[in-house]
C-alpha positions in Angstrom: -119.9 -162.9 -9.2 -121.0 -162.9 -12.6 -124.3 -163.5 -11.9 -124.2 -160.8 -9.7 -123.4 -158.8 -12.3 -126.2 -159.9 -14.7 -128.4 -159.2 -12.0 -127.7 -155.7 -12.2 -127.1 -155.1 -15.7 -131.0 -156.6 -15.7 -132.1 -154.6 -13.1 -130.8 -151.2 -14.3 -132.6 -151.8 -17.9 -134.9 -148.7 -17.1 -131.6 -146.4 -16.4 -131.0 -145.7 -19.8 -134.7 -145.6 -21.0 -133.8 -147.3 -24.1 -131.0 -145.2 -25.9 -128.7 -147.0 -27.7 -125.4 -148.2 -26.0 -121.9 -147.1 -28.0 -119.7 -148.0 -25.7 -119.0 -151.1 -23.0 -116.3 -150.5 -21.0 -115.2 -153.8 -18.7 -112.8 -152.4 -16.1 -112.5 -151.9 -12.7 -110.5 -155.0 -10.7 -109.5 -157.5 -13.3 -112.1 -158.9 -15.6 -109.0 -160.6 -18.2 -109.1 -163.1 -15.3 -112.8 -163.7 -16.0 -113.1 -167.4 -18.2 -114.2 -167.1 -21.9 -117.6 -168.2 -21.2 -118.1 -165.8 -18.0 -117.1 -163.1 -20.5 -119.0 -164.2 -23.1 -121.9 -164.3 -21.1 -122.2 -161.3 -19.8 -121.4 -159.2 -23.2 -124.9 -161.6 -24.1 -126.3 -160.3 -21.1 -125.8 -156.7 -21.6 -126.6 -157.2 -25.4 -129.9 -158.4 -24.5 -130.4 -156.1 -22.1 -129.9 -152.7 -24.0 -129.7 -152.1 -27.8 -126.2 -152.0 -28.6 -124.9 -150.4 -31.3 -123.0 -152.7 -34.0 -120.3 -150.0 -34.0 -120.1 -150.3 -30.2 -116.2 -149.7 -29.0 -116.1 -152.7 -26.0 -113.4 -152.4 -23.7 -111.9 -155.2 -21.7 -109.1 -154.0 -19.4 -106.7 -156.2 -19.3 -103.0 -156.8 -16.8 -100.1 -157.3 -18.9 -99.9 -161.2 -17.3 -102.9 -162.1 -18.1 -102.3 -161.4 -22.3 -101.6 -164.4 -24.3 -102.0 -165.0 -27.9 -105.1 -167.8 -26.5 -106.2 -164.8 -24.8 -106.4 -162.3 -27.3 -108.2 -164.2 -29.7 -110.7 -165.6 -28.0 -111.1 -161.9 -26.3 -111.4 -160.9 -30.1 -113.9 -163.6 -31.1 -116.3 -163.0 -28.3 -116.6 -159.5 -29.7 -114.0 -157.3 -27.5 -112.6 -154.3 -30.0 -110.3 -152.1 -27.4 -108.2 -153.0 -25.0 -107.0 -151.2 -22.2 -103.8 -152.7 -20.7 -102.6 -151.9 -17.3 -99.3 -151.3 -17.7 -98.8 -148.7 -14.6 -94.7 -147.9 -15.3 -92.4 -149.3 -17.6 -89.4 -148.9 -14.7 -88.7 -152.0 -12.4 -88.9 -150.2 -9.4 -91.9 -148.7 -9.6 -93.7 -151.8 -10.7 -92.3 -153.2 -7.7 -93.1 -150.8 -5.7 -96.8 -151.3 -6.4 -96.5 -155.2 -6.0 -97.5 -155.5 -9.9 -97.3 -159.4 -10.5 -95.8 -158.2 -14.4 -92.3 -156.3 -14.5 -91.5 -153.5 -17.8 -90.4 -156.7 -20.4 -93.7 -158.6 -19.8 -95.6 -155.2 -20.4 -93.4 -154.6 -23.8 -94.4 -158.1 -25.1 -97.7 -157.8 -24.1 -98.3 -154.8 -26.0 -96.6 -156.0 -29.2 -98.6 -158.8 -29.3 -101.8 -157.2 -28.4 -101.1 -155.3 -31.6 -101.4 -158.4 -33.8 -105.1 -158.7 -32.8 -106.8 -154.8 -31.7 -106.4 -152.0 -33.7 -107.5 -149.7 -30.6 -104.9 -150.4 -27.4 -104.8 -148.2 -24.5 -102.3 -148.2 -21.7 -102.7 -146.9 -18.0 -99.5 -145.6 -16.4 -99.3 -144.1 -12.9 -97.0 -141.2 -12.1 -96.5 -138.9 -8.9 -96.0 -142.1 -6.6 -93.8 -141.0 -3.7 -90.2 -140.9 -4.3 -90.8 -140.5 -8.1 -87.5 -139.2 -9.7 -88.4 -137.3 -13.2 -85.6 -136.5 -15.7 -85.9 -133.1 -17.6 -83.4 -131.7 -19.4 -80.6 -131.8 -16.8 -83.0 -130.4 -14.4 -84.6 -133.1 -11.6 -87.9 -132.6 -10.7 -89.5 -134.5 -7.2 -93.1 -134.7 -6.7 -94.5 -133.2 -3.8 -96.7 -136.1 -2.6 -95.7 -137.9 0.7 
């Protein structure tokens, strides 16, 4: 797969006509679950490639299983400045109901200690999922999505 993806990255060189890249974002399925060296590897590829700015913000999204303190700083070293950690729902049941492998506690932890490496952390949470109860004030709102 990861050459696959190099192939591409090489083969779209023309798309951007030479401007300079700002921003890598490494999302969609699961790349945390990619090895160092993959990683590594393909941040060289798309750095040779394209001129990338040394200012560049370079996502890696990242599930709240797969962060470790090994993780994060070799994540860190290879040059990843933002992560984006896919928390989906900090209530059991929902996480559950989406067959996450992580429940609310593992998220918790793996956001504290996310913050000992990256400055720049974003979460993704889902809401709206069918039988979604919301609390406001005393009133209780249901979705409308079935």
């Amino acid at each position: 797969m990861v050459q696959a993806l190099q192939q591409e990255i090489r083969l779209r060189v023309d798309y951007l006509s030479g401007e300079t890249v700002d921003t890598i974002y490494l999302g969609g399925g699961t790349p945390s679950l990619l090895a160092i060296e993959e990683l590594k590897t393909l941040l060289e590829t798309i750095r040779t490639s394209y001129p990338v700015s040394a200012q560049a913000e370079i996502t890696l999204e990242a599930n709240p299983d797969d962060i470790n303190e090994v993780q994060l700083q070799q994540w860190k070293a290879a040059g990843i400045n933002r992560l984006s950690i896919g928390v989906q729902s900090f209530r059991e049941e929902d996480l559950q109901w989406m067959h996450r492998a992580h429940n609310a506690h593992q998220s918790l932890e793996a956001l504290k200690l996310s913050k000992q490496y990256f400055d720049n952390i974003t979460i993704d949470l889902i809401y709206g999922v069918p039988d979604l109860v919301m609390r406001t004030g005393k009133k209780i709102l249901r979705p409308h999505c079935r």
